[in-house]
C-alpha positions in Angstrom: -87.0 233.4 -161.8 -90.3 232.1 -162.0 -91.5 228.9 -159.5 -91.5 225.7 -162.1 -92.4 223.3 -159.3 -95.1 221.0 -159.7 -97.0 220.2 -157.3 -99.5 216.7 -156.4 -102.7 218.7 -155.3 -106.3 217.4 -153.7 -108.9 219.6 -153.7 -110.9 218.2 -150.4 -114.7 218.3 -150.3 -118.3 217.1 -148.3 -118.5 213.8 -149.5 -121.0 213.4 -152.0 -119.4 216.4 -154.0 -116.9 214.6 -155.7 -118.6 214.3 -159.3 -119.7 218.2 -158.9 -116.1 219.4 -157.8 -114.5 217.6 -161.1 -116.7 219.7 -162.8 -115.7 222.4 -161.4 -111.8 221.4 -162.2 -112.8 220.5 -165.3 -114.4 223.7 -166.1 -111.1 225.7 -165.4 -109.5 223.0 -167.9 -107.7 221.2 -165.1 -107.9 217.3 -165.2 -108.3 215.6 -161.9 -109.0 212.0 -160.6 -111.7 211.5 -158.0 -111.6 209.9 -154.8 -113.8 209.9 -151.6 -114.0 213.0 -150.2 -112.0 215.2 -153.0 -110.1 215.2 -156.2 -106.3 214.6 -157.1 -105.0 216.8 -160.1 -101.5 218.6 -160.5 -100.4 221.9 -161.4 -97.7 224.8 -161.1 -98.3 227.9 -158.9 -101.0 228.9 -161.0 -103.2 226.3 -160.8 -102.4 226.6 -157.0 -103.4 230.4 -157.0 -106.8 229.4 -159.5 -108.2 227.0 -157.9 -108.1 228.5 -154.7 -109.5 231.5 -156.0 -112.0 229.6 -158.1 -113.7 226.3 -156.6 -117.0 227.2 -155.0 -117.5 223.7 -153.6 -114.1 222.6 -152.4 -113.2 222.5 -148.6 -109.5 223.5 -149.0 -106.5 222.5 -151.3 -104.0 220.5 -149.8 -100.6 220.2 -151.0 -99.2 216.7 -150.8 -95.6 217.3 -149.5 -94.5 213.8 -149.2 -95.6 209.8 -149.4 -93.5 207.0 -147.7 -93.5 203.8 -145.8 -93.2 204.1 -142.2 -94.0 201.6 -139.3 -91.7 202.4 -136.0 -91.7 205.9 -134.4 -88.0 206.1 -134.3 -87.4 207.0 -137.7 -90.5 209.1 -138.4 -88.9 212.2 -137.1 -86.1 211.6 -140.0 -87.8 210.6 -142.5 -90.0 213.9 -142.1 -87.2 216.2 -141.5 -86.2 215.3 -145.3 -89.1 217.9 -146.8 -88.6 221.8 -147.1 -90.5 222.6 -144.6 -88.9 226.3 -144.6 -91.2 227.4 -147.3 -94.4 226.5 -146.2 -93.8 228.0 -142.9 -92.6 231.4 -143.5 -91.8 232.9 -140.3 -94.7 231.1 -138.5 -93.5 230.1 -134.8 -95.8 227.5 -134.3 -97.8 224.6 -136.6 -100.7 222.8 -136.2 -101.1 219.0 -137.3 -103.8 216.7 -138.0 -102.5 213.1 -137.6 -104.8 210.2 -138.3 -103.4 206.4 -138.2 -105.2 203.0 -139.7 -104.2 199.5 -139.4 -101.0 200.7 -139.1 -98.0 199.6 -136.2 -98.1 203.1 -135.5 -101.5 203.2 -134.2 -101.0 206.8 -131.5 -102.0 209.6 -133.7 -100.9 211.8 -131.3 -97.2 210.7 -131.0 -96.9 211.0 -134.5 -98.3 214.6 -134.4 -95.2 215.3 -131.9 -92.5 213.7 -133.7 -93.7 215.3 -137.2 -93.4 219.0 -135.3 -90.2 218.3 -134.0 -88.7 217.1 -137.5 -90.3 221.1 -138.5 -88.0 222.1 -136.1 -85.2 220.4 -137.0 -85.5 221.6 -140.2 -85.9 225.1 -140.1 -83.6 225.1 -137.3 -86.2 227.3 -134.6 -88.3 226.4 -132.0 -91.8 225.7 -133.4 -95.1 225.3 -131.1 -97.1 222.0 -132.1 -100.5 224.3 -131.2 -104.2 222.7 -131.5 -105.8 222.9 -134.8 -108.9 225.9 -133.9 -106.6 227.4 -131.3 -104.4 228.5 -133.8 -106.1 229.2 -137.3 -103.3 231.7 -138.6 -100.6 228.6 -137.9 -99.4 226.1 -141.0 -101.8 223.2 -141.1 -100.1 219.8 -141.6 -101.5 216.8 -142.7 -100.1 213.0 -141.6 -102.0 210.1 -142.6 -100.7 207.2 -142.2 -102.9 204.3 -143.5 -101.4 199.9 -143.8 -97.7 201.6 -142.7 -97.6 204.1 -145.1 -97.7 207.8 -144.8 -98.9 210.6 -146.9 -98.1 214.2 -145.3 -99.7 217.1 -147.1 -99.9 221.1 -146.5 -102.8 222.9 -146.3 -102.8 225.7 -148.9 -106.1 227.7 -148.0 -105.9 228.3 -144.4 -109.6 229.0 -143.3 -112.5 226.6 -145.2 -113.2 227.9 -148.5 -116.9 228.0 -147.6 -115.8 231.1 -145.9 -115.8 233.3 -149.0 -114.7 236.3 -146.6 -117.8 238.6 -146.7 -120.7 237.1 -144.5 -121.1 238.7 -141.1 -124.3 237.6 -140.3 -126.0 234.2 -140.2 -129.1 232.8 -138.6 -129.7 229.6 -137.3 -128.6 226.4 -138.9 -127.4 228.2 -141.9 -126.7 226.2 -145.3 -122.5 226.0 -146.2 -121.7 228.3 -149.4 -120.3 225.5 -150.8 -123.1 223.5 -150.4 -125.2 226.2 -151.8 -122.3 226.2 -154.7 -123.0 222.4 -155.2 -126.8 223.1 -155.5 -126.7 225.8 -157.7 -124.1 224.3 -160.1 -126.1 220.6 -160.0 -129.1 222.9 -161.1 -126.8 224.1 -164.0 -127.4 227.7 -162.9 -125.6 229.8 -165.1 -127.2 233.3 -164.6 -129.2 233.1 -167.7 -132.7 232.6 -166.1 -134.3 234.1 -163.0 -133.9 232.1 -159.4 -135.9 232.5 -156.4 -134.9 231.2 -153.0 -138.5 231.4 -151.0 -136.6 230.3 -147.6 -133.1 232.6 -148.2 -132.4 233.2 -144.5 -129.1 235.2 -144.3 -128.6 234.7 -147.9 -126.4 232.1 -148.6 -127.8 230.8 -151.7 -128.7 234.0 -152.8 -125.7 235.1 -152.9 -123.8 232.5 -154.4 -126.5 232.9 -157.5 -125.2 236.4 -158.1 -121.6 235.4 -158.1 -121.9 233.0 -160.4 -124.1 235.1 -162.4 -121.5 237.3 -162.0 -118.7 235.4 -162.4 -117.3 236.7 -159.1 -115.0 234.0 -157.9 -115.7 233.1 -154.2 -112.4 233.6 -153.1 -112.0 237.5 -154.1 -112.5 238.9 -150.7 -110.4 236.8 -148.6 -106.4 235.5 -148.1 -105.1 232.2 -148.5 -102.5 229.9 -146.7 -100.1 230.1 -149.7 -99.7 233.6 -149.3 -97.0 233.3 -145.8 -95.3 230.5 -148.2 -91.7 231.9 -149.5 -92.2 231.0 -152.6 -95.5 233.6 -153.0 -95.1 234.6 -156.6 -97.3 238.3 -155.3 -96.9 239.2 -159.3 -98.6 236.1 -160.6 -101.5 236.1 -157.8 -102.3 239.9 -159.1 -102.5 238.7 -162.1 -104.8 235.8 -161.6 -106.9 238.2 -159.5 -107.0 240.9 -162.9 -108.0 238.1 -165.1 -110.9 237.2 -163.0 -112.3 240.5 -163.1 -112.2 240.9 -167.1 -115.2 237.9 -166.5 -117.3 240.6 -164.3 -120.8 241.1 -166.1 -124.1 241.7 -164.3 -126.9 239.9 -164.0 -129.2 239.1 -166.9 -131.9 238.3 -164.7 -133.4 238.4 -161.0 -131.7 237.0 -157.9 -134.8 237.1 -155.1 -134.3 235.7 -151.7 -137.7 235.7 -149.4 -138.3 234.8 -146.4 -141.0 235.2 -143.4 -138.4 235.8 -140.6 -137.8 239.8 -140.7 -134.3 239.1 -139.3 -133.0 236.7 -141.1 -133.9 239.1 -144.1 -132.3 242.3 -142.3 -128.7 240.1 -141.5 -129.3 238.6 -145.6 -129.4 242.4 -146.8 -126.2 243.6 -144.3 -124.5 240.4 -145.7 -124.6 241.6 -149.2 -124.0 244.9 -148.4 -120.8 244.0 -147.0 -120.4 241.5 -150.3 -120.8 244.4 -152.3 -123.7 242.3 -154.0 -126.5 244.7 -152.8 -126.9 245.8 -156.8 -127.4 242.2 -157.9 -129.8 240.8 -155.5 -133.3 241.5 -154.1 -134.2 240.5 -150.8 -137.5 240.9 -149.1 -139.8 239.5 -146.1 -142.8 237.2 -147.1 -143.8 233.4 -147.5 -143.6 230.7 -149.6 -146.9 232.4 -151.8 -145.0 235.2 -152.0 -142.9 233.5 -154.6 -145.9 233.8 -157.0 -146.2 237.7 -156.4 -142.9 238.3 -156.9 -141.2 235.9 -159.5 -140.6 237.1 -163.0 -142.9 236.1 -165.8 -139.9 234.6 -167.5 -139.6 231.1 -165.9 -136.5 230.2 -164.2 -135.2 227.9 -161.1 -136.1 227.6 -157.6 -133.5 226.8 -155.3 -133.7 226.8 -151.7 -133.3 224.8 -148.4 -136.6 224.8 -146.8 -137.4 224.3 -143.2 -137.5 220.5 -142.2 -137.6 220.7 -138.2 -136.1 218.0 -135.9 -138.8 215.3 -135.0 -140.0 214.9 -139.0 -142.6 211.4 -138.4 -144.2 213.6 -135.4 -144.8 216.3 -137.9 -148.0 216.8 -139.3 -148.1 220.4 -139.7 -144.6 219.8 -142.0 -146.3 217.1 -144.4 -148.9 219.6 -144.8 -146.8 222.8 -145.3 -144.8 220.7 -148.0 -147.9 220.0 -149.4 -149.0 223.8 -149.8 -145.7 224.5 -151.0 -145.9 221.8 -154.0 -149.1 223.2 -155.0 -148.4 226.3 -154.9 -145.6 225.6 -156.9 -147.4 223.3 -159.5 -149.9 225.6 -160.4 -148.6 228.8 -160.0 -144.7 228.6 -161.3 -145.2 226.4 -164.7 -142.6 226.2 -166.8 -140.0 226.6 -163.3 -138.0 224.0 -162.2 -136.5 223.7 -158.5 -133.5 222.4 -156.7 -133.4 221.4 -153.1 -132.4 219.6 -150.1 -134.6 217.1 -147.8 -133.9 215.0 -144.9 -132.7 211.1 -147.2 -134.6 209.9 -143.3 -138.2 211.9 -144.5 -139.3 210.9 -147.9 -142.7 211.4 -147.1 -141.3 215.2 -147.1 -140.7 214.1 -150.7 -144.3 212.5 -151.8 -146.3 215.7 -150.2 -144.0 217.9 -152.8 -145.1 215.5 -156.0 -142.7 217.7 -158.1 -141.7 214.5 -159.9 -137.5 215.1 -158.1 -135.1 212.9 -159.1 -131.9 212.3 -156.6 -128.7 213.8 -157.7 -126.5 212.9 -154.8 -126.6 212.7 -151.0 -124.3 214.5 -148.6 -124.3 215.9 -145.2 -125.6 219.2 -143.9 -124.4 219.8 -140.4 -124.7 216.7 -139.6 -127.6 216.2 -140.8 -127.8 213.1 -143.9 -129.9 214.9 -146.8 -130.6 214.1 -150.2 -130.3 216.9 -153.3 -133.5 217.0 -155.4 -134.2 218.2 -158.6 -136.4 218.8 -161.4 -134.2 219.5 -163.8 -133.3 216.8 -166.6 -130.3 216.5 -167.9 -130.2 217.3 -171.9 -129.9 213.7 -173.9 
């Protein structure tokens, strides 16, 4: 018999990505509601299975499992005992739990944690281990927030981050988030149906995000999912989702080039899509910003890339100037191109020395780091 069960689902995300991920839900026909930080929709077991499999700039799904008033400790171990807790875990021995509690008269987040893994046990009737969250990353993640006395508990349905789409073994430093590079290239309404340069590619990430979407690889192909240890795994209808996706599989229209002037980071970008299997749909190559000019297509397309921006940015000179070079270059030598990228909201003078005429299409953070996301491309009407 086939799962009916609906379930309340929030696709989490880097806030700043809300109005990009509803795109994204919208896209796959799915109506949500955004929040901060994510976006509430519902949906059976395929929509479950699709989105996981689908959303490029999503964090994780979680599953909301419950939503009550609570204010006393006693009866929080009851009142989370109530929820079928048998299916998410599986035969799992041991969760992990991430409590949070605001202005609330339950104000230890950690007591909570304790008293929602015993009300696990109770209910599957085994020992479970309350383990901590990156000690255990194979374990059930639980969600408890409890926010004015009352509680929302959720399940985590994707196990690992979805920026980890499974494939990349290499990375250099302070590498960009896939699904930041997702939230780039889809703001820049990449499609694959012009050519895109990244002139600062590092191990690839933008890259090779390009080529999936060009592609219409979806960025969860090569990797598992929480759901899958769930008892209620429908294995039938996850094939099936995975077969439909590939009957979208075309190639690539038009160039994917990733440059950039650190040998290494070019050597770990062309491993990475080796082990991507993208090798066929990208070109990757050593050389500097200039070398954009020498080796973009005479068709114009879209530059997206997350340049170098150092750490002390007023003390900078040399940086102002490179942008400088880099806007010029741009200017005169790629008309008819447009570009996409990310700057440092605290350095707008990195900004000016560009004079690419970018607009602001939404701020977010890039490990840890508060940065703007630029473009020149204009919206049609």
């Amino acid at each position: 018999m086939k799962n009916r069960t609906r379930y309340r689902l929030f696709a989490a995300c880097v806030p700043g990505l809300e109005d990009i991920l509803l795109m994204e839900l919208e896209r796959l026909g799915i109506d949500g509601r955004k929040t901060v930080g994510g976006v509430e929709f519902s949906g059976d077991l395929l929509t479950l299975y699709t989105t996981n499999l689908w959303l490029r700039t999503a964090t994780r799904i979680l599953a909301r499992v419950g939503s009550f008033p609570l204010s006393s400790l006693r009866e929080a171990r009851k009142r989370f005992s109530m929820y079928p807790w048998e299916i998410y875990l599986g035969k799992a021995g041991n969760v992990r739990i991430r409590a949070s509690c605001h202005g609330s008269r339950i104000y230890h987040s950690g007591a909570l944690a304790q008293r929602l893994a015993e009300a696990v046990a109770d209910r599957v009737g085994r020992q479970v281990g309350l383990v901590k969250e990156r000690a255990g990353r194979d374990c059930p993640l639980i969600f408890a927030r409890l926010v004015n006395d009352h509680c929302v508990v959720s399940i985590d349905t994707s196990q690992e981050h979805l920026h980890r789409r499974g494939f990349k073994k290499y990375s250099v430093r302070a590498p960009l988030r896939e699904n930041l590079a997702a939230a780039m290239l889809i703001s820049s309404g990449y499609d694959g149906s012009r050519p895109i340069v990244d002139p600062f590619c590092g191990s690839g990430t933008i890259v090779f995000e390009a080529a999936m979407i060009a592609c219409r690889i979806p960025p969860g192909l090569k990797r598992s999912f929480a759901f899958m240890q769930w008892t209620t795994f429908d294995r039938s209808l996850w094939n099936e989702v995975v077969g439909r996706s590939e009957a979208f599989f075309k190639k690539p229209a038009f160039s994917i080039i990733g440059i950039d002037r650190d040998e290494s980071a070019v050597q770990s970008a062309i491993a990475n899509a080796e082990t991507g299997g993208l090798s066929d749909f990208v070109s990757l190559s050593q050389g500097d910003f200039a070398s954009t000019l020498l080796r973009a297509p005479s068709i114009p397309g879209i530059v997206v890339t997350n340049p170098p921006y150092g750490k002390r940015l007023k003390e900078n000179n040399g940086l102002l100037e490179f942008y400088g070079q880099f806007g010029q270059i741009f200017r005169q030598g790629l008309k008819g191109w447009d570009i996409t990228l990310i700057l440092p909201r605290q350095a707008p003078m990195l900004k000016r020395s560009l004079k690419l005429g970018l607009r602001r299409i939404t701020t977010f953070s890039n490990g840890g780091l508060p940065v703007a996301l630029l473009s020149s491309v204009r919206k049609e009407g």
